[in-house]
N, C-alpha and C positions, 0 to 999 in steps of 0.2 A: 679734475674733470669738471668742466662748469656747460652747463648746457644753456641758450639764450632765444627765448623766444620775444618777436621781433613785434608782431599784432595779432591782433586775436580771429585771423581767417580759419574758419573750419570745413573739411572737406567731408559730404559724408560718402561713402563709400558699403555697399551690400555684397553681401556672398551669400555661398551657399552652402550651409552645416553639414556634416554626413547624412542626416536626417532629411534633407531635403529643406529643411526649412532657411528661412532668411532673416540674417543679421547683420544690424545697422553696426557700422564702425566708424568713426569720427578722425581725420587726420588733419593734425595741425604744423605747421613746418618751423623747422627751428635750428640752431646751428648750436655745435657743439667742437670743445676745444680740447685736444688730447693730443699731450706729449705736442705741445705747440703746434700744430697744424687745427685747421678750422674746416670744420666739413660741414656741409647740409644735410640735414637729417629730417627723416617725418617721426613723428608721435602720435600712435596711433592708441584712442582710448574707445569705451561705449558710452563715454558720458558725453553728450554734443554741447557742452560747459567748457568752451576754452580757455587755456592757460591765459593770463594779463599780460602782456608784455613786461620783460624783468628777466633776473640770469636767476637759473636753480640747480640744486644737485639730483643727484637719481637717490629717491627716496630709498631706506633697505629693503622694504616688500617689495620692491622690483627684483630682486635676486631670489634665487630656493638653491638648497646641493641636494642633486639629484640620489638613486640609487645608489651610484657608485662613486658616490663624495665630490663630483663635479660640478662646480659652482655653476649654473645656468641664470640665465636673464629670463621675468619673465615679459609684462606690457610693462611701458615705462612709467613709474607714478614719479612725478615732480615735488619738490619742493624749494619752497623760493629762499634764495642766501640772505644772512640776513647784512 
């Protein structure tokens, strides 16, 4: 799985917490390659420091097993191949 981000445009993006309160998110666009088909994807982080253009993998802190040993996804952290 190689994921490839293209330029460094970052989108920022606000919601609203349970709390009422407001948080900034940061989405930058990128394409990724699985089982040979190519798809567009967003990468949504809080740090508004966008990725460099370059291909990377999905860091392992982006994954946790849940409760019930079910491997979940959590925000995607990058790292570039080398």
């Amino acid at each position: 799985m190689e994921i490839q981000i293209k330029d460094t445009e970052v989108t920022k993006r606000e919601i609203k917490t349970k709390r009422g309160t407001s948080l900034a998110l940061y989405e930058q666009k990128a394409r990724i390659a699985i089982n040979d088909e190519v798809r567009n994807i967003v990468i949504t982080k809080r740090d508004p420091e966008p990725y460099p253009p370059g291909k990377y993998s999905l860091h392992e802190s982006s994954f946790y097993v849940d409760q019930y040993n079910a491997l979940k996804m959590r925000s995607a952290v990058l790292v570039p191949n080398s």
